[in-house]
C-alpha positions in Angstrom: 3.5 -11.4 19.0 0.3 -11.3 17.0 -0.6 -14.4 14.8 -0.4 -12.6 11.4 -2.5 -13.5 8.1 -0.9 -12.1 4.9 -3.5 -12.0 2.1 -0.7 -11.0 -0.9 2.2 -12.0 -0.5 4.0 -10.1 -2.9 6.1 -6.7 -2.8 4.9 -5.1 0.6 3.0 -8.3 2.1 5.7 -10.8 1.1 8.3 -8.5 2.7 6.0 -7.6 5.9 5.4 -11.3 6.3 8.5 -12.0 6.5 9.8 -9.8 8.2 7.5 -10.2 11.1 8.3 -14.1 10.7 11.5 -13.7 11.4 11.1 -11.5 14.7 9.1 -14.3 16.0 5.2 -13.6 14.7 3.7 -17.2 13.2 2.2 -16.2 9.4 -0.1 -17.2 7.2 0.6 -16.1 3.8 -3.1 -16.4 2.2 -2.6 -16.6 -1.9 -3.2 -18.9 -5.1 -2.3 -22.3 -5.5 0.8 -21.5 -7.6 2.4 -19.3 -4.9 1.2 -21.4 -1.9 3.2 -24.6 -3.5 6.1 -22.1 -3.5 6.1 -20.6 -0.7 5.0 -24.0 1.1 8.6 -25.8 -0.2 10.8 -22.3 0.3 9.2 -19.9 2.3 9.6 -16.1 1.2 13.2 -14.5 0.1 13.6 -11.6 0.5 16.7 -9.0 -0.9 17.2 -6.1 1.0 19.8 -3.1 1.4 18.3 -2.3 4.4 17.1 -5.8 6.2 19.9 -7.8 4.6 19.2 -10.8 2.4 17.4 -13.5 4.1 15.0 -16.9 4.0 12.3 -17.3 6.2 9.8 -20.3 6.1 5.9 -19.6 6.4 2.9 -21.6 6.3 0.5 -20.5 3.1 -2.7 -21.3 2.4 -5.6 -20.6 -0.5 -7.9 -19.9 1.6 -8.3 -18.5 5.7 -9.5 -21.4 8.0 -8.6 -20.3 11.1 -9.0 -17.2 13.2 -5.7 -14.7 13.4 -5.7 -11.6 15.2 -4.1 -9.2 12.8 -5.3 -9.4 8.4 -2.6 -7.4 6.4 -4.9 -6.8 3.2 -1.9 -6.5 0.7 -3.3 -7.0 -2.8 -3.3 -4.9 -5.7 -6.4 -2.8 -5.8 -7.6 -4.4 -9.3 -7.3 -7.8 -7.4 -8.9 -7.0 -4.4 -12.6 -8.0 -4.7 -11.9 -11.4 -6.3 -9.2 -11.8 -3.3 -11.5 -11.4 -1.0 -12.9 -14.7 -1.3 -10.0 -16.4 0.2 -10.8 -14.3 3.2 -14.3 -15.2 5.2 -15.8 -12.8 6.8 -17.1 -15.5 9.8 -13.0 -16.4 9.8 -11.6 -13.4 10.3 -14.4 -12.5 12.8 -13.0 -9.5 15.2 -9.5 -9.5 14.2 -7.9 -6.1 13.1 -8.0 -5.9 9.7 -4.5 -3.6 8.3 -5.5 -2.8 4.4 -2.2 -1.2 2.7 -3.4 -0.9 -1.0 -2.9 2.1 -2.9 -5.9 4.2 -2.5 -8.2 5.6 -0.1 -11.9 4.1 -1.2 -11.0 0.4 -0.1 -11.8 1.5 3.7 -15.4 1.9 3.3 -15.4 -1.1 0.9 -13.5 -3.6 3.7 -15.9 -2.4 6.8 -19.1 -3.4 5.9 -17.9 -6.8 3.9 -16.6 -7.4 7.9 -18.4 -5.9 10.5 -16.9 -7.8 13.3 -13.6 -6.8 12.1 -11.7 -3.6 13.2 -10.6 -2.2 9.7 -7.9 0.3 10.4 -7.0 3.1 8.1 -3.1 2.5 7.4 -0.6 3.1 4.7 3.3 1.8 4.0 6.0 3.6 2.3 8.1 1.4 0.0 9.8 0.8 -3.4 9.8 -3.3 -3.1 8.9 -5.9 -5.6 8.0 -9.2 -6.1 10.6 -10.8 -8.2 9.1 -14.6 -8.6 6.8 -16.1 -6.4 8.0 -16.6 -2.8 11.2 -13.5 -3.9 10.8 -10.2 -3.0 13.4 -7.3 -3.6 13.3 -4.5 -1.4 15.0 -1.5 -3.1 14.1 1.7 -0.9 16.1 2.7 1.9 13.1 3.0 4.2 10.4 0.8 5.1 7.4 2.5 7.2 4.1 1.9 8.3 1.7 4.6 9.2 -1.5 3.1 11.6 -4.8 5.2 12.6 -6.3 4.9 16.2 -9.6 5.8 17.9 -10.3 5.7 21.6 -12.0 1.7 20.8 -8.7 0.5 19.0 -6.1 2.0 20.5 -4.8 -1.4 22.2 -4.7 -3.7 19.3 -3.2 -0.9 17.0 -0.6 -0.3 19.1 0.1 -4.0 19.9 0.7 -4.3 16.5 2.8 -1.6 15.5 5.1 -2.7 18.3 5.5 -5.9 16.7 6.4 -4.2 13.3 8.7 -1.8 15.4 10.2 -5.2 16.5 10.3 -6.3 13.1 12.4 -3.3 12.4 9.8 -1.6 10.2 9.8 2.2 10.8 5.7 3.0 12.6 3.7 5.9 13.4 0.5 5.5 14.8 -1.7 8.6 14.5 -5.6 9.7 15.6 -6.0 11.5 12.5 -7.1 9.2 9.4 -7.8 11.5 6.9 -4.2 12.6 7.5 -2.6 9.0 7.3 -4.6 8.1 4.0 -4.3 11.2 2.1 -1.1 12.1 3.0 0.0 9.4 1.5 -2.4 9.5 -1.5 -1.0 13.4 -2.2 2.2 11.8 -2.9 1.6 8.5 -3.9 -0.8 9.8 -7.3 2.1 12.7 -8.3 4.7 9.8 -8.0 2.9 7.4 -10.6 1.2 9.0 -12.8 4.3 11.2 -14.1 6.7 8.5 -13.9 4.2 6.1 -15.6 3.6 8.9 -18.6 6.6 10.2 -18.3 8.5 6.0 -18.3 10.9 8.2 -16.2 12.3 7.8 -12.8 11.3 10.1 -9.6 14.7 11.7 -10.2 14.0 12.6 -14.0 10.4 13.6 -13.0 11.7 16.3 -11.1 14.2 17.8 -13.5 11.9 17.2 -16.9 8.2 17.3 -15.0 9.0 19.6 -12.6 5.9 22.2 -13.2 3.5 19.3 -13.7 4.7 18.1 -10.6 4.2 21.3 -8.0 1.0 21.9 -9.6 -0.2 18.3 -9.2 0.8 18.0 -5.8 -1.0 21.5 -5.2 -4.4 20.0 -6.6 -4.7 17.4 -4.6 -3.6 18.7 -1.5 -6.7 20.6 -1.6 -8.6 17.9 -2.2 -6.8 16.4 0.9 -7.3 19.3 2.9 -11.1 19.4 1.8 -11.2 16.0 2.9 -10.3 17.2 6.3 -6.9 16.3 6.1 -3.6 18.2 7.7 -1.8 18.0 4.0 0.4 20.9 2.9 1.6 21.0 -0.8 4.9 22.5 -0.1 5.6 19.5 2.5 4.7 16.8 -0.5 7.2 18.5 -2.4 9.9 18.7 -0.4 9.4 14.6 0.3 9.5 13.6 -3.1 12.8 16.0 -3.6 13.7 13.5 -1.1 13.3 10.2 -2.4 15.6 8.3 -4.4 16.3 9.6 -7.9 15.8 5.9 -9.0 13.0 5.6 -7.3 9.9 3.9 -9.6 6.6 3.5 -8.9 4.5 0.2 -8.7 2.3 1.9 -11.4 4.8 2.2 -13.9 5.6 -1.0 -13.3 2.6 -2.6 -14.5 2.6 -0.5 -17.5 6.2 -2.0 -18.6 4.5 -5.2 -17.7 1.4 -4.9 -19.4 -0.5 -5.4 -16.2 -3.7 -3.7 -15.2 -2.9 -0.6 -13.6 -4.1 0.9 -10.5 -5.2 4.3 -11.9 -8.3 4.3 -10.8 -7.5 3.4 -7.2 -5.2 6.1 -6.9 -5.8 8.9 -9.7 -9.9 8.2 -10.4 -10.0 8.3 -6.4 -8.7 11.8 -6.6 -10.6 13.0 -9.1 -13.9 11.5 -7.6 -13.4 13.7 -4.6 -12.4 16.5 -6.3 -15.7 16.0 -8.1 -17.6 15.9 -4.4 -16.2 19.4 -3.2 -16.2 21.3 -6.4 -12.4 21.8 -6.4 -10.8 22.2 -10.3 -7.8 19.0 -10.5 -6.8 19.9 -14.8 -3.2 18.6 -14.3 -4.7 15.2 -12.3 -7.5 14.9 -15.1 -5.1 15.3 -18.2 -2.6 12.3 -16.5 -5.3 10.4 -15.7 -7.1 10.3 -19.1 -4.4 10.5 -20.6 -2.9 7.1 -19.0 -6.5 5.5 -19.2 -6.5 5.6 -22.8 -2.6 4.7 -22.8 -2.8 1.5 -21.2 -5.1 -1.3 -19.3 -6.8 -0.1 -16.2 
């Protein structure tokens, strides 16, 4: 398996780190010196439904010293540039470099700060949550990890979506990266910023939001699809009638928590491109000004 650098180990890289620790991968979690003491004593907990609950030692460090051959970038996006710095560009040299913020703009910002690198387009789709340092709760029933190939990647992509596969995360690896990132972004923007307004789960958006939520979804899948992205509204839809009623987003989260949100990650990224092609969003602009004067951001 790969040698596997975690730079985040909270909610999504604390349980991917783990996860691929226990099928055999050796990790680094990269993070500060208040979760690498933890993590260094007990490794990273993790609570699942779906992986069973389970302790898995790692080795952590504050900053990357030595070469790896896969990065998981798994920060929040307000954290990423000060991150960064515990990751060195002449370290991390030509590994693949597997960003799963929330967004779509940290692609272009990750490629030039390491050219040697492969940066590859790639999202995850989880409810999990770091509960302390070195804890993470995973409370969806599904775990998955969508990866996007060219004709110069191909090998080291797949290579490591096999040893997520192995890890028992759910992959799909995909030639189309407009597709993987807005895709994801179509549902991902509806999901917080109506159950951050609204302080309502995915279930309750549905019932009380519903209208907001089919023309949202509708707005941005033109965006998407403007974008050059394979993104049909109806299809968004239909997943989030899927989801867990209880299903929360990270964005709401931070709001209860009086953290900074990712709003303009997700929703100002949106918006932005909407700007680019001319395409009307007034449902996206009214949550997202409405939540940027509402909280921290």
């Amino acid at each position: 398996m790969d040698n596997v650098a975690v730079l985040g180990p909270g909610g999504v890289g604390g349980l991917l780190g783990a996860l691929l620790a226990r099928s055999g991968a050796m990790v680094t979690c990269v993070a500060g010196p208040s979760t690498v003491a933890v993590l260094d004593e007990q490794g990273i907990r993790v609570e699942s439904g779906e992986f069973g609950d389970f302790t898995v030692p790692v080795r952590a460090v504050e900053r990357l010293a030595d070469p790896v051959d896969v990065v998981l970038v798994a920060v929040k996006a307000t954290q990423l540039d000060e991150a960064l710095d515990r990751l060195p560009a002449d370290v991390v040299g030509s590994a693949l470099v597997v960003p799963l913020l929330n967004g779509v703009e940290h692609v272009d910002l990750l490629r030039p700060r390491y050219p040697d690198a492969t940066v590859v387009p790639a999202t995850v789709r989880v409810e999990s949550t770091r509960i302390a340092p070195g804890v993470v709760h995973h409370g969806s029933p599904f775990l998955a990890v969508e990866l996007a190939e060219d004709g110069g990647t191909s090998a080291a992509v797949r290579r490591f979506g096999a040893d997520l596969e192995k890890a028992g995360v759910a992959v799909k690896v995909s030639d189309d990266a407009a597709t993987v990132m807005w895709s994801k972004l179509t549902f991902l923007t509806a999901l917080a910023l109506l159950t951050t307004s609204a302080q309502q789960t995915a279930g309750e958006v549905r019932e009380h939001r519903r209208d907001d939520l089919v023309a949202m979804v509708g707005e941005i899948a033109a965006v998407a699809q403007a974008q050059g992205a394979t993104v049909e509204a109806d299809d968004v839809v239909a997943f989030f009638d899927g989801i867990p009623a209880g299903m929360r987003s990270s964005m709401q989260r931070d709001a209860e928590a009086d953290n900074r949100l990712e709003l303009d990650a997700i929703g100002g990224a949106v918006v932005r491109a909407a700007g680019r092609h001319g395409i009307p969003v007034p449902v996206t602009d009214h949550y997202v000004d409405e939540l940027r004067n509402r909280y921290r951001s």
